[in-house]
Backbone bond lengths (Angstrom), bond angles and torsions (degrees), N, CA, C in turn:
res aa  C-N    CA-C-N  psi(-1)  N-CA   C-N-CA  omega(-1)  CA-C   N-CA-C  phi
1 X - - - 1.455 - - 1.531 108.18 -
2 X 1.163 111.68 100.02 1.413 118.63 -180.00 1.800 116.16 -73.50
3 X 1.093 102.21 -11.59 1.531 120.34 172.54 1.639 109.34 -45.57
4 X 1.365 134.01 -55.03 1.119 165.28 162.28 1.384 103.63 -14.76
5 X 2.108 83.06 -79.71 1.937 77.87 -169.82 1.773 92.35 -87.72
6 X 0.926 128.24 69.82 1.498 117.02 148.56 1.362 93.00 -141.42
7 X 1.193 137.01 -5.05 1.385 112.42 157.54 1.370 117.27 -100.45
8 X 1.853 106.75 -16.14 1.703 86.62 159.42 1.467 116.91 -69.74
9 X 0.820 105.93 -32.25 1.732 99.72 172.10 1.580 120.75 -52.78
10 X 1.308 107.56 -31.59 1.452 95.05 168.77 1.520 145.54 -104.10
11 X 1.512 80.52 8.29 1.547 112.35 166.22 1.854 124.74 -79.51
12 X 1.646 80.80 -33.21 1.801 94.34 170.63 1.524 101.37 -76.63
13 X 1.283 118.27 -37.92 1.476 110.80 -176.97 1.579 124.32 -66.94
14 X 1.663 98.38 -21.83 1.525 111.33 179.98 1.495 111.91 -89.35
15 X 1.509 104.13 -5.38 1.583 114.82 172.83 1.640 114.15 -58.35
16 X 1.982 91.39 -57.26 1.302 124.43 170.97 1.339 121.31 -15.77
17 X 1.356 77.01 -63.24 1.770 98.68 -161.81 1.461 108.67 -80.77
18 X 1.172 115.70 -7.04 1.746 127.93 174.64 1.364 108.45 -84.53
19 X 1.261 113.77 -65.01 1.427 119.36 -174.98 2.190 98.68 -62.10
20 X 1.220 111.38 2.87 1.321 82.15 171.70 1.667 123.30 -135.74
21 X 1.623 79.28 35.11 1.630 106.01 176.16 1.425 98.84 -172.90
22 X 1.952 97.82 86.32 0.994 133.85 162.76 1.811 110.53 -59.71
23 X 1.678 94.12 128.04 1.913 92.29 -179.10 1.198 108.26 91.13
24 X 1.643 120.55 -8.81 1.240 99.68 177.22 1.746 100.92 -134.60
25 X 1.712 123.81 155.99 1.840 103.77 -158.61 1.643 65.54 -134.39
26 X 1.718 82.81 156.38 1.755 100.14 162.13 1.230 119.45 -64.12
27 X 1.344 91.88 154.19 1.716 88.58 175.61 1.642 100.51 -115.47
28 X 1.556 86.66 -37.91 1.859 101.67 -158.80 1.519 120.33 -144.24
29 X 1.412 113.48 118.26 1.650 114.15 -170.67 1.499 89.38 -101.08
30 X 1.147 100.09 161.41 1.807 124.34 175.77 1.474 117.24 -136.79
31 X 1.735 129.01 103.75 1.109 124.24 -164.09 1.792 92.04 -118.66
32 X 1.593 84.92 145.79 1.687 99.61 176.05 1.682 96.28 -96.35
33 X 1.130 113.00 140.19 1.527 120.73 179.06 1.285 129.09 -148.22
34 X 1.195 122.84 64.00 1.768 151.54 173.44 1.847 104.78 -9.85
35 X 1.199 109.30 130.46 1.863 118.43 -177.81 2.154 96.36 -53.49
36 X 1.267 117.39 -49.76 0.909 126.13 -164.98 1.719 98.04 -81.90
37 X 1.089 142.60 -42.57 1.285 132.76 166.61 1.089 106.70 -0.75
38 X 1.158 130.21 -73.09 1.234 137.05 -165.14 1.576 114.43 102.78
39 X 1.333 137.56 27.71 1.149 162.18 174.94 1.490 118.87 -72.48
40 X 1.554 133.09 84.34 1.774 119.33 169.80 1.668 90.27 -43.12
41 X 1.364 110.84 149.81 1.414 117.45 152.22 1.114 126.93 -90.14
42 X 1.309 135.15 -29.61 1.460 146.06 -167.05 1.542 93.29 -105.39
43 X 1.421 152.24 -14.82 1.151 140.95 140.97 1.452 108.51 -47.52
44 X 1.499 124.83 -61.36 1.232 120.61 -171.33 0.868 115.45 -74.39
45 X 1.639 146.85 -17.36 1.751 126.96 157.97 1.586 103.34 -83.16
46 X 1.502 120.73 6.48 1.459 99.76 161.31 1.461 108.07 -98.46
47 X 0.966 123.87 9.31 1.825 130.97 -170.70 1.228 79.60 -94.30
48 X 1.571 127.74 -68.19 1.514 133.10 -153.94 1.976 102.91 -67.45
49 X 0.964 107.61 -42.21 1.453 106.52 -161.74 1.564 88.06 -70.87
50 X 1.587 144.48 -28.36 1.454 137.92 -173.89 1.566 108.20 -79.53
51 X 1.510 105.31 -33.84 1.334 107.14 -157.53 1.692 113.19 -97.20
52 X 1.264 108.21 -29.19 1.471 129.30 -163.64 1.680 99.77 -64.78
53 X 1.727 122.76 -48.62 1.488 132.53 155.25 1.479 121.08 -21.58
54 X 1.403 88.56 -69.90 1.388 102.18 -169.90 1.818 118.98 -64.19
55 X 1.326 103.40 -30.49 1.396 114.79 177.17 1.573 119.54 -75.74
56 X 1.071 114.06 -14.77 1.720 132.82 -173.03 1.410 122.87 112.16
57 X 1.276 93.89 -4.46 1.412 93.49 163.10 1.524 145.68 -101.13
58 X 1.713 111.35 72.40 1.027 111.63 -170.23 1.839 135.64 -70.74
59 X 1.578 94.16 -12.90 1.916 92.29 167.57 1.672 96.76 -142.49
60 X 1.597 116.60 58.30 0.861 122.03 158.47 2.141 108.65 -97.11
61 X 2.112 102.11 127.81 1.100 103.16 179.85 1.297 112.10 -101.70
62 X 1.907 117.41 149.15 1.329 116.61 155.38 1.632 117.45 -95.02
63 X 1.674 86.19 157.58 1.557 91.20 -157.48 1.658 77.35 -115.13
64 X 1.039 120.81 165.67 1.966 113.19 171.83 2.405 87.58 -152.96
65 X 1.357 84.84 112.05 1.523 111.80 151.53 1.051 122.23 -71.10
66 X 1.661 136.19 107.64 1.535 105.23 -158.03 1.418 82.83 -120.90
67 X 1.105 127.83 149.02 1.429 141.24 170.90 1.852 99.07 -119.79
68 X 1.861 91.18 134.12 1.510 113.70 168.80 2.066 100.03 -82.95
69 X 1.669 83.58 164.02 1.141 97.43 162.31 1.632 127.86 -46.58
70 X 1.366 136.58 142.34 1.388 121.67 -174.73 1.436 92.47 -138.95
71 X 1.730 132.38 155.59 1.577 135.01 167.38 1.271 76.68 -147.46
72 X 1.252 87.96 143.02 1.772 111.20 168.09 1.838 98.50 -125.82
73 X 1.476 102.36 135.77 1.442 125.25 -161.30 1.462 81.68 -82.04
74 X 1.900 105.89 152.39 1.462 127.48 -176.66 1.693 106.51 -90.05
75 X 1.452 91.70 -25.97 1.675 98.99 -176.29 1.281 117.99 -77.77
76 X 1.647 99.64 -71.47 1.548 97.91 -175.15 1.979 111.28 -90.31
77 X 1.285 101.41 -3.48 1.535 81.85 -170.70 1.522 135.44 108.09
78 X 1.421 106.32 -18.92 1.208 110.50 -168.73 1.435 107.95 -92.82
79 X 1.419 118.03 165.91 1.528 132.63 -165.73 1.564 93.09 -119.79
80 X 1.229 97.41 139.63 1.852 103.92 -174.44 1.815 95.71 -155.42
81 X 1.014 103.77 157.05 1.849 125.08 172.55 1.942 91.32 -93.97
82 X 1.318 86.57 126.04 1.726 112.60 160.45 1.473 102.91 -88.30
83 X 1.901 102.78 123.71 1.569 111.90 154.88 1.450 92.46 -125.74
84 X 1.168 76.16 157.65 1.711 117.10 166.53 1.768 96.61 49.68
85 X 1.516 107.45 34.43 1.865 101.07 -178.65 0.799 118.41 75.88
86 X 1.511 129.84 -12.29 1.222 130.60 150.52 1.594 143.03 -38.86
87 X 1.765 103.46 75.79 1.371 113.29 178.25 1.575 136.35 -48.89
88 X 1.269 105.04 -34.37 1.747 124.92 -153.43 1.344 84.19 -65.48
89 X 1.618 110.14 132.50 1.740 110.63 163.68 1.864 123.82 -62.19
90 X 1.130 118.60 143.91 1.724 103.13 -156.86 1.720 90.55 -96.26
91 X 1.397 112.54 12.68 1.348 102.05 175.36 1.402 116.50 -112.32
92 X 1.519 109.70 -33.92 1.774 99.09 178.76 1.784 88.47 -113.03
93 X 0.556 120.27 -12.26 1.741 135.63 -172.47 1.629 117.47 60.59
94 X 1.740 112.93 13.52 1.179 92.58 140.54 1.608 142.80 -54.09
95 X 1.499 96.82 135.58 1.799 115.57 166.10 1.439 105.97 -72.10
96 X 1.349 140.72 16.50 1.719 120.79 159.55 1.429 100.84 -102.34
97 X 1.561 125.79 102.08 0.741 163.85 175.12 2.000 142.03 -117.23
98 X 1.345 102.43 104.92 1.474 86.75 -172.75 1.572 121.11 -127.22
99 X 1.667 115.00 165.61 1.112 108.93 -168.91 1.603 131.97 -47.71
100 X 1.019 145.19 125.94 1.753 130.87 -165.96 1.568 95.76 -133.35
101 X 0.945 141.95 -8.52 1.469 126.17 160.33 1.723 113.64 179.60
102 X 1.259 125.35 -167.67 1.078 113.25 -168.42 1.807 118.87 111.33
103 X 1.464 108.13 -31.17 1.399 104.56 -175.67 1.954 108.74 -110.91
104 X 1.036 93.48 42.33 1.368 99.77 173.83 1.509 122.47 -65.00
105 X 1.384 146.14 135.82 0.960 126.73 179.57 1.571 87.09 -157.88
106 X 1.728 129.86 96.83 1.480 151.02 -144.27 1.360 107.64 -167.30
107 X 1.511 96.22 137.72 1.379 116.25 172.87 1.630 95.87 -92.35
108 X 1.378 122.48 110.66 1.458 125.27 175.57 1.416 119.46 -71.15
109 X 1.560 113.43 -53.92 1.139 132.02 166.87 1.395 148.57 -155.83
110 X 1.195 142.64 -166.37 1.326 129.48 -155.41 1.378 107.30 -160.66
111 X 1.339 125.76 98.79 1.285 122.66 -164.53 2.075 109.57 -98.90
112 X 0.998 91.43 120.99 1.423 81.61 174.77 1.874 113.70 -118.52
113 X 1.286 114.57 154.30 1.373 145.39 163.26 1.781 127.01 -69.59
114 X 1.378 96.46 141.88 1.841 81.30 176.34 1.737 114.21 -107.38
C-alpha cells in the first residue's frame, strides 16, 4: 500500500512547514491528486486519518483536489477529459492526441492557525 508512504511524506512536509512558522500549527493540508496517479483515495484518508494522530497531528484536515484525466488534441489544440480511453478529440476528432494532465500527485497547500 503505497498510500502510507505518501502520506508519511506529507506529514514530514507538514512538519516542515511547522517548524518554519513557529506559533502557528496546521490546521489543513490540500493535496492535488491526478485520476491517473494511481492513488486509492479512501486508502489514503485512511492512511492519513491513522497516521496524522500519531504524528501530532490530531485536528489536522485533508483536503484532496482531484483532477480527471485531460489530452489536449495535436491539431486543433483543445484540452478535453478522457472517458472510458477515449482519445479522439470531440472537436476535430482527430486521434493525435496527448496526455495534458491528470497525473498530479501535489501537496497544494498548507493551512496554518495562530
Amino acid at each position: 500500500m503505497h498510500e502510507m508512504g505518501i502520506v508519511s511524506s506529507v506529514l514530514d512536509a507538514v512538519h516542515r512547514v511547522a517548524e518554519k512558522n513557529p506559533g502557528r500549527r496546521p490546521s489543513k493540508v490540500g493535496l492535488r491528486i491526478g485520476e491517473w496517479a494511481g492513488v486509492d483515495l479512501e486508502s489514503l484518508r485512511f492512511c492519513f486519518d491513522a497516521l496524522a494522530p500519531s504524528e501530532g497531528f490530531r485536528d489536522l484536515d485533508l483536503e484532496i483536489d482531484y483532477r480527471y484525466r485531460q489530452n489536449r488534441c495535436q491539431r486543433c489544440g483543445l484540452e478535453f477529459r478522457v472517458k472510458d480511453y477515449e482519445i479522439q478529440c470531440p472537436s476535430c476528432l482527430s486521434d493525435n492526441t496527448i496526455p495534458a494532465g491528470g497525473e498530479e500527485l501535489d501537496i497544494a497547500w498548507v493551512e496554518l492557525q495562530e
